[in-house]
mmCIF file of the C-alpha atoms, coordinates in Angstrom:
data_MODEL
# 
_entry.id   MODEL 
# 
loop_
_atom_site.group_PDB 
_atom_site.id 
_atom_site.type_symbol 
_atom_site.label_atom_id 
_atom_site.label_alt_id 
_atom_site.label_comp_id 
_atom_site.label_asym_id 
_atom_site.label_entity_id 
_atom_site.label_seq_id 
_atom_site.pdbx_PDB_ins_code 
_atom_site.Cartn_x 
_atom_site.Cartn_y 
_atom_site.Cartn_z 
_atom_site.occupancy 
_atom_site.B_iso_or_equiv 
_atom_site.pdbx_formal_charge 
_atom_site.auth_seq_id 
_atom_site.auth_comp_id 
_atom_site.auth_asym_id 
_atom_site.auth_atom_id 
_atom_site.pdbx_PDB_model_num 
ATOM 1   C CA . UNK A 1 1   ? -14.527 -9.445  2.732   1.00 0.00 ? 1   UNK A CA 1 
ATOM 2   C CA . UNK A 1 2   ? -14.766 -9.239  6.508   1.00 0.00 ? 2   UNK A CA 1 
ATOM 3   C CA . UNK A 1 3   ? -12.188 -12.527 7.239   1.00 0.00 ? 3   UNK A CA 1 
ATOM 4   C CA . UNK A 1 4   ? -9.348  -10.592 4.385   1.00 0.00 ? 4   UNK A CA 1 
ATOM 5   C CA . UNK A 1 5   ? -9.919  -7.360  6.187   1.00 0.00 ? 5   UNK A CA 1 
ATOM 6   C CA . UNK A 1 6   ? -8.925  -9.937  9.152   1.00 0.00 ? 6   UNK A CA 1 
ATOM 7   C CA . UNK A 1 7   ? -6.461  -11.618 7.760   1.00 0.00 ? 7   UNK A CA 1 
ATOM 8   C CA . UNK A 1 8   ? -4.489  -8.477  6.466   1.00 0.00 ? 8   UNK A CA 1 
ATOM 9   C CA . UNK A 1 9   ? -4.852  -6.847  9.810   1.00 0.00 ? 9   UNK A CA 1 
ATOM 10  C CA . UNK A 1 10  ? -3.591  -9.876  11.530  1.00 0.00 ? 10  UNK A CA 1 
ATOM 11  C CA . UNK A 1 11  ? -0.193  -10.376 9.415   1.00 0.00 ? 11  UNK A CA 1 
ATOM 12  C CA . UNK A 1 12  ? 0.078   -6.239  9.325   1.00 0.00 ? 12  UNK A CA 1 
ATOM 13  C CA . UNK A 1 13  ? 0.146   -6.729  13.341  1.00 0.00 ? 13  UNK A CA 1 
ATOM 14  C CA . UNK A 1 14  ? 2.582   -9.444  13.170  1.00 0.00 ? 14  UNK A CA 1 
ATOM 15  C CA . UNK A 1 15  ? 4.648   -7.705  11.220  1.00 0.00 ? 15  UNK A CA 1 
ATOM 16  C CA . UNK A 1 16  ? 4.792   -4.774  13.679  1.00 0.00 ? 16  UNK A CA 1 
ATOM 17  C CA . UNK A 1 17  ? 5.270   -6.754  16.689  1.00 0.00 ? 17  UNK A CA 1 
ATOM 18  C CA . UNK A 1 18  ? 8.505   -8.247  14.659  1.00 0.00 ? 18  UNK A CA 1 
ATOM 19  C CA . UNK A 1 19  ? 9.222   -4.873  14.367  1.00 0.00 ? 19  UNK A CA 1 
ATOM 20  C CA . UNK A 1 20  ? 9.176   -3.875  17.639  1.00 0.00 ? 20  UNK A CA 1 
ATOM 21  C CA . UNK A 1 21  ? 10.497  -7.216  19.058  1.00 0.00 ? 21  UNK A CA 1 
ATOM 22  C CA . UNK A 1 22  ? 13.785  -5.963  16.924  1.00 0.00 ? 22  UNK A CA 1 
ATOM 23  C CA . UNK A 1 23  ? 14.121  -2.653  17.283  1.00 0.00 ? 23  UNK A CA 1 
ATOM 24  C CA . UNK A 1 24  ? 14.997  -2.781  21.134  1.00 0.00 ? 24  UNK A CA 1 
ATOM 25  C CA . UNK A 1 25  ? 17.976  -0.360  20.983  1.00 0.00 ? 25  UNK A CA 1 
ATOM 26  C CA . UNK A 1 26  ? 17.458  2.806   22.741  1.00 0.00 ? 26  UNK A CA 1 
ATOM 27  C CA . UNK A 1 27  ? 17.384  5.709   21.405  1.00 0.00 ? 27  UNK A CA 1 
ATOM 28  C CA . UNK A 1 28  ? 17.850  9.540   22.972  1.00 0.00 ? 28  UNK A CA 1 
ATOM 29  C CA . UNK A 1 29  ? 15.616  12.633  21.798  1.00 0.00 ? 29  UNK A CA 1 
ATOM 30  C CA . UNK A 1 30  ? 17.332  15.847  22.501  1.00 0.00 ? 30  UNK A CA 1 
ATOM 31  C CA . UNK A 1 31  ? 14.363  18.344  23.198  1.00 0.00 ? 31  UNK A CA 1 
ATOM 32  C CA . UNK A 1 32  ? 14.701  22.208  25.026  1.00 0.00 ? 32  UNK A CA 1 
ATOM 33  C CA . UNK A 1 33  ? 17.428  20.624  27.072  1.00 0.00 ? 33  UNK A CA 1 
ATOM 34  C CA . UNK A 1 34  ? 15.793  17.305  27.727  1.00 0.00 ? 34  UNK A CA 1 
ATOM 35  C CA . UNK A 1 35  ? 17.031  14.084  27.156  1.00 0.00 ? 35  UNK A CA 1 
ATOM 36  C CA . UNK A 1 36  ? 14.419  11.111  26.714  1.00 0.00 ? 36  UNK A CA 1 
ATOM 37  C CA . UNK A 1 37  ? 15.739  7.970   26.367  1.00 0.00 ? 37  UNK A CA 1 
ATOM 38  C CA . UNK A 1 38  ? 13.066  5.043   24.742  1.00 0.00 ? 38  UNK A CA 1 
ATOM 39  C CA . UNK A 1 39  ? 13.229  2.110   22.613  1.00 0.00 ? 39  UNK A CA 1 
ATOM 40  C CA . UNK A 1 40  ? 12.987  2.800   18.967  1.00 0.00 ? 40  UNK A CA 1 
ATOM 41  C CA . UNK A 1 41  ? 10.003  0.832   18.444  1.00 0.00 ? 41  UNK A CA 1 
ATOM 42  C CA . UNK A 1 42  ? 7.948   3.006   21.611  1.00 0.00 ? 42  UNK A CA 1 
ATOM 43  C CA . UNK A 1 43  ? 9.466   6.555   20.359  1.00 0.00 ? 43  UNK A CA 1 
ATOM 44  C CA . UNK A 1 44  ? 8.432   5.314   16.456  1.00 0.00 ? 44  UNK A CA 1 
ATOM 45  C CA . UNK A 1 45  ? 4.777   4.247   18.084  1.00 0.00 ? 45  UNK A CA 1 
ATOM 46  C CA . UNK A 1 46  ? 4.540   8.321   20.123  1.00 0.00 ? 46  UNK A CA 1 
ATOM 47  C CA . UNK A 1 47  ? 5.302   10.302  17.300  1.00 0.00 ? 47  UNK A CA 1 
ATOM 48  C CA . UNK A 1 48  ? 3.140   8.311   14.879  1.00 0.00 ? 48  UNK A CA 1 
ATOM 49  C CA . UNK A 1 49  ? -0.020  8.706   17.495  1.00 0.00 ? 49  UNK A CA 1 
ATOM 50  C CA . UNK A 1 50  ? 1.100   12.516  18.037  1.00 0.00 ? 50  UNK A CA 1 
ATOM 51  C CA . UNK A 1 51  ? 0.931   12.932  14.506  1.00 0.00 ? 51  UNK A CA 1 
ATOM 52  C CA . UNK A 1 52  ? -2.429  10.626  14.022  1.00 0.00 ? 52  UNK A CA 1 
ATOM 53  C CA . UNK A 1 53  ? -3.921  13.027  16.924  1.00 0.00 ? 53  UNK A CA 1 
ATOM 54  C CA . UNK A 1 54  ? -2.620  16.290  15.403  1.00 0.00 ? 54  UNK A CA 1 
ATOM 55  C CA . UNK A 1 55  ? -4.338  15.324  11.562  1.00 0.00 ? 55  UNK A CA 1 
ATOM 56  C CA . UNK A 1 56  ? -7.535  14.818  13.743  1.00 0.00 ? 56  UNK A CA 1 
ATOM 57  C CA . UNK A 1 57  ? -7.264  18.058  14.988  1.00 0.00 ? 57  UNK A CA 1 
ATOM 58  C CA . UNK A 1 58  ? -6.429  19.550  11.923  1.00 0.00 ? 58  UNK A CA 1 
ATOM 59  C CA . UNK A 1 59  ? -9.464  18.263  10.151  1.00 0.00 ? 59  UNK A CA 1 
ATOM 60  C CA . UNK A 1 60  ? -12.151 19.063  13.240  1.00 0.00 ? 60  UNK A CA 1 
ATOM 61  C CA . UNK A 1 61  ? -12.958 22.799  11.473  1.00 0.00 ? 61  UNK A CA 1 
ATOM 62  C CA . UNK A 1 62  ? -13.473 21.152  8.434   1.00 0.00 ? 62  UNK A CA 1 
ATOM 63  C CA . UNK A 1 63  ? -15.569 18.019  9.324   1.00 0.00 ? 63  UNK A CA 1 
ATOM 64  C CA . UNK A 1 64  ? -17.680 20.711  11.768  1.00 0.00 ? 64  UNK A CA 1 
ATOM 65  C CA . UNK A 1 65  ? -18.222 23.588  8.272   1.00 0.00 ? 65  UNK A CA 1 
ATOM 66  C CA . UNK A 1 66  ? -19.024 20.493  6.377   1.00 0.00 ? 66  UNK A CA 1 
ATOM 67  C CA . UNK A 1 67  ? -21.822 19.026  9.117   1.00 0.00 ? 67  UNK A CA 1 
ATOM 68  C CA . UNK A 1 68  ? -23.514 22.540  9.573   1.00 0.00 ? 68  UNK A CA 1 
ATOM 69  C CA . UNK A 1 69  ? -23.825 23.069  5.280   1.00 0.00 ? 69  UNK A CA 1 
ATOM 70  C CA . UNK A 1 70  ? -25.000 19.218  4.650   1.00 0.00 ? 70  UNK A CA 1 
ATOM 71  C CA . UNK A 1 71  ? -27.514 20.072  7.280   1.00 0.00 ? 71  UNK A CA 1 
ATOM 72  C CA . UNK A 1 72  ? -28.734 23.502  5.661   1.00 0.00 ? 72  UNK A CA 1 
ATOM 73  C CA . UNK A 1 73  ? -28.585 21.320  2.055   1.00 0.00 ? 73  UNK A CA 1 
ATOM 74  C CA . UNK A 1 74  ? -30.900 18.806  3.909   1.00 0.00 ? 74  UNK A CA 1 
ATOM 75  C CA . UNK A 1 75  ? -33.107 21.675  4.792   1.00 0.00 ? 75  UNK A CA 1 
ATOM 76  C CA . UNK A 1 76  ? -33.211 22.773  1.258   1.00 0.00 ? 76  UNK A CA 1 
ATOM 77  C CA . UNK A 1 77  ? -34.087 19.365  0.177   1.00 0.00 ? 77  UNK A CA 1 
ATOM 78  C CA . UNK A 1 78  ? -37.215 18.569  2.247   1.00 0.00 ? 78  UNK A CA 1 
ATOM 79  C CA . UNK A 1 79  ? -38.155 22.229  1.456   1.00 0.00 ? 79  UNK A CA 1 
ATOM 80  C CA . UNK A 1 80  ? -38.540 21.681  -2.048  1.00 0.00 ? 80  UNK A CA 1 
ATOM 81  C CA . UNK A 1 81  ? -39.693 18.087  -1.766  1.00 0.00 ? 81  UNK A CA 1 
ATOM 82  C CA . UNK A 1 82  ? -42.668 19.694  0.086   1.00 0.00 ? 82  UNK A CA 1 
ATOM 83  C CA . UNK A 1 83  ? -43.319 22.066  -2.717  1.00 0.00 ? 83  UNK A CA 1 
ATOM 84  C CA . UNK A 1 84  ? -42.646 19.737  -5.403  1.00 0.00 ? 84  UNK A CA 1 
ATOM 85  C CA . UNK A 1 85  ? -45.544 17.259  -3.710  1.00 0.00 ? 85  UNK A CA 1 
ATOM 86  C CA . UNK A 1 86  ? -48.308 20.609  -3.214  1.00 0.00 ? 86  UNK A CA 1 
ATOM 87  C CA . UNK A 1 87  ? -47.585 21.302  -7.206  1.00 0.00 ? 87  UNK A CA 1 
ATOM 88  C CA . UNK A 1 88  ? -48.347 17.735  -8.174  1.00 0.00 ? 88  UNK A CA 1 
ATOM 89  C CA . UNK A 1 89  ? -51.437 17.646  -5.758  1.00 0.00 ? 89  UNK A CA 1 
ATOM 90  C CA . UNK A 1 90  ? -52.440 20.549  -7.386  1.00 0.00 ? 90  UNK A CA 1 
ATOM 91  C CA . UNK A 1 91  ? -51.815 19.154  -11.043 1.00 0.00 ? 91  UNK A CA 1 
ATOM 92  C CA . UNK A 1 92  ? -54.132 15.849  -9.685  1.00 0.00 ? 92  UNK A CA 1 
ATOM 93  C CA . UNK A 1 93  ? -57.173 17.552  -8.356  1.00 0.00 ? 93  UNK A CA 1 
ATOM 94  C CA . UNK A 1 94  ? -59.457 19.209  -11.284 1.00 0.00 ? 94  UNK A CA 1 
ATOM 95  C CA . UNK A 1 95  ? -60.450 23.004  -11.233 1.00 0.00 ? 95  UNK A CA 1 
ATOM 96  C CA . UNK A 1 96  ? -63.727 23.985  -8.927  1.00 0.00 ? 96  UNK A CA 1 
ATOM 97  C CA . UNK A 1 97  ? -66.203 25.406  -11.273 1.00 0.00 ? 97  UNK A CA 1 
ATOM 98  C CA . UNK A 1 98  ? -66.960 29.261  -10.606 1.00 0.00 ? 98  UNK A CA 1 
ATOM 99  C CA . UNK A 1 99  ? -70.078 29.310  -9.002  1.00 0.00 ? 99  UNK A CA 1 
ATOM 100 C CA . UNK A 1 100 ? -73.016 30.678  -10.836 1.00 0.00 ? 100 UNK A CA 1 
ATOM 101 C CA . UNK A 1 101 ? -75.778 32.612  -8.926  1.00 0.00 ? 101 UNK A CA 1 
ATOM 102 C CA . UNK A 1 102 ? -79.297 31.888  -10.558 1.00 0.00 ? 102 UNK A CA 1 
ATOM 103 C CA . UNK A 1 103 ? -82.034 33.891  -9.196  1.00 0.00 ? 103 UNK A CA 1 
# 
């Protein structure tokens, strides 16, 4: 599984660079009066990390709320683990006999 996972990365990295190697032409972005001139393949490669970054961000909130209540579940767990193990050591050991006073 580990040499395919290779092996597709490999021909999905060769396929890029052909990409790239192709797409040489510039390009201008028109942005708030500035002009950037790139290569397709470089402006392609920025936007796609910008947008990458911004999804990270996007999901931080989420992955943070989602951390905090697996720990609290966890907390719950080992909680009721504990009691589950006193009622069953409980259950095992037999009643003490009342004591009885004979004088």
């Amino acid at each position: 599984m580990k040499i395919l996972s290779r092996i597709i990365g490999v021909i999905i990295f060769i396929a890029f660079f052909g990409f790239a190697l192709k797409n040489t032409d510039e390009v201008t972005l028109h942005f708030f009066g500035y002009d950037i001139r790139q290569p397709l393949a470089l402006m392609l490669l920025a936007f796609f990390a910008m947008g990458a970054a911004l999804g990270v961000l996007a999901m931080t909130p989420t992955v943070f709320r989602n951390r905090r209540e697996l720990s609290r579940h966890r907390k719950t767990v080992i909680t009721l683990q504990k009691e589950s193990e006193a009622q069953q050591l409980a259950r095992k050991t037999p009643p003490q006999p009342d004591s009885v006073d004979n004088r």
